[in-house]
N, C-alpha and C positions, 0 to 999 in steps of 0.2 A: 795442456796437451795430455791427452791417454796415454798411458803407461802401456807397456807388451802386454801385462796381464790384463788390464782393462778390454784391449784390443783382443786379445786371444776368447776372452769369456763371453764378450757382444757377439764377435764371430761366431763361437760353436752354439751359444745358446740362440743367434739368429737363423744357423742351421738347422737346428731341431726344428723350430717352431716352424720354419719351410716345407719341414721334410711331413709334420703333423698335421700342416693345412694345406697340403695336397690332395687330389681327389684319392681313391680307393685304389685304382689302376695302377696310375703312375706312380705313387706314393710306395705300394707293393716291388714294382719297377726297382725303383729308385734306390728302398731298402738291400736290393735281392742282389744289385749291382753294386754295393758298399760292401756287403758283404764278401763278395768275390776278394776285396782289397783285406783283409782281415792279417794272413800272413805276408802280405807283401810291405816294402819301403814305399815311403810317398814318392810319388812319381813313375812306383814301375808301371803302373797299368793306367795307359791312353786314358782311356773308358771312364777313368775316374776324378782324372784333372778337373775337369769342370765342378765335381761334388765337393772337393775339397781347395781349387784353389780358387772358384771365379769369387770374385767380392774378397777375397785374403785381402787385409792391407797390407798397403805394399812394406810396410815394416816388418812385417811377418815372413816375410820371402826371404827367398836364398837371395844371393848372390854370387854365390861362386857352384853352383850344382848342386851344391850335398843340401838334403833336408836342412833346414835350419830347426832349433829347439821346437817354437812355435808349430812348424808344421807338422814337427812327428807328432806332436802333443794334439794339434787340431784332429790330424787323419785317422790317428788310434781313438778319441775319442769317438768319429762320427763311423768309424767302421765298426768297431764294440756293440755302439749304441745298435744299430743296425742288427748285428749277430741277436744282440739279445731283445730287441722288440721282436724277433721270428717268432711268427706262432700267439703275439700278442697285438690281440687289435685294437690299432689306434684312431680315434684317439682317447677312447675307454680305458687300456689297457698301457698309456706310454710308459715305459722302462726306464724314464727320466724323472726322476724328481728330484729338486732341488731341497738339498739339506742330509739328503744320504747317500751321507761320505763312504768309501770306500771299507773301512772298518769297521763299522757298523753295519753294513752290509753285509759282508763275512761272518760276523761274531751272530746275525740271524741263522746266516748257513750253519754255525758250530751249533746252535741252538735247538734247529733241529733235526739234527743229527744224533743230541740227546748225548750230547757228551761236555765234559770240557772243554773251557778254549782252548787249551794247551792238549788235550786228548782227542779235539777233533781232529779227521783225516783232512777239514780245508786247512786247517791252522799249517799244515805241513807246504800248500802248494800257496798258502799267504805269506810264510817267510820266505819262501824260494824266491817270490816274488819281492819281497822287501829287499832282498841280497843280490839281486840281478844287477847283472851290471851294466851289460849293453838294451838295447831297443828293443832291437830281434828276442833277445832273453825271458825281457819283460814282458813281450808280446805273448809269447809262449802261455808264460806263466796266468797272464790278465785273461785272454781268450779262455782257458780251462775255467779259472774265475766265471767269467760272466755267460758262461756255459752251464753252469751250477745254480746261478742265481735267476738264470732263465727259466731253467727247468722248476725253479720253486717260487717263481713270480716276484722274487727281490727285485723293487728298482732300486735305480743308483745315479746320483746325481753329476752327470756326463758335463756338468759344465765344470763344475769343482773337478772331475778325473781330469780333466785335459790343462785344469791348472796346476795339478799334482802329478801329472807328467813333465809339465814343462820343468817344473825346478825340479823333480829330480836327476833329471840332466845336467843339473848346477852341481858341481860336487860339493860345495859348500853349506847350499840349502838343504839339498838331498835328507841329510839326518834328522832335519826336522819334518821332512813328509815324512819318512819312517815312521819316526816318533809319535807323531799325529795318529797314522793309520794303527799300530801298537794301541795307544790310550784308547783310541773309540773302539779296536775290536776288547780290550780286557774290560770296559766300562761295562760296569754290573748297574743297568738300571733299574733304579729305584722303584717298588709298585707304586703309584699314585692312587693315592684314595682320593676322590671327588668329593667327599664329603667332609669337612675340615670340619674338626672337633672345639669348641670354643671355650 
């Protein structure tokens, strides 16, 4: 049996690929309509129930009203993604790539910026976001995020965010997605020479 995390990752990334093999129109549509949901909780807005919950497994679901983990984790993912493919045509151009994590993402933003990580002005709205405490918070903080990384054509790998959403809603897990996103923004990589010396 699939695990929440299995179930939650099949979900957003069967999204994306939905949302990327759609015609030009509707796809446009689709995006421009996710977008609308950006500052809202899952479920405030009608219009978007079908984008984020048809095909949910039903593991994933509430049962007593309130978002459950998974769901805030799914809707911020597929609304973000949305925000940040605007203006980038897919599927040339998707804002989704699989392997760039969240910190590493940012730590390109510090880059260039032409400063330190600790001396860039993102590193400032990246810890705000690491110390958030509630959704609504994090929202805040992620949308300005993926607002920056828009504008300088950062993708970001939206199926790994929406599982680093989910647990940092674990207050237990939480400090290790901190931790995680910390190490890949402070990792200084290495230049590769292609050419190995014998």
């Amino acid at each position: 049996m699939a695990t929440m995390i299995e179930l939650l990752r099949g979900f957003v990334a069967g999204r994306l690929r939905a949302l990327a093999a759609l015609p030009e129109h509707p796809r446009k549509a689709a995006l421009a309509n996710l977008r609308r949901g950006v500052d809202c909780a899952p479920g405030d807005l009608p219009e978007l129930w079908g984008a984020f919950l048809e095909d949910l497994p039903p593991e994933l679901e509430s049962k007593d009203g309130r978002p459950t983990q998974a769901e805030w984790a799914a809707y911020l993912a597929l609304t973000l993604y949305a925000l940040h493919q605007q203006g980038h045509d897919l599927p040339h151009e998707n804002m989704n790539r699989p392997g760039e994590g969240l910190g590493k993402a940012v730590r390109y933003l510090a880059d260039a910026q032409g400063k330190k990580p600790n001396e860039a002005p993102v590193s400032r709205r990246f810890n705000a976001l690491a110390t958030a405490e509630a959704m609504p918070e994090r929202v805040h903080h992620l949308r300005g995020i993926v607002q920056l990384l828009r504008a300088e054509g950062v993708p970001l790998d939206y199926v790994r965010l929406a599982e680093d959403l989910y647990w940092l809603q674990v207050p237990a897990i939480a400090p290790r997605i901190r931790l995680k996103w910390g190490q890949d923004y402070y990792h200084s990589p290495k230049e590769e020479n292609p050419e190995e010396e014998n």
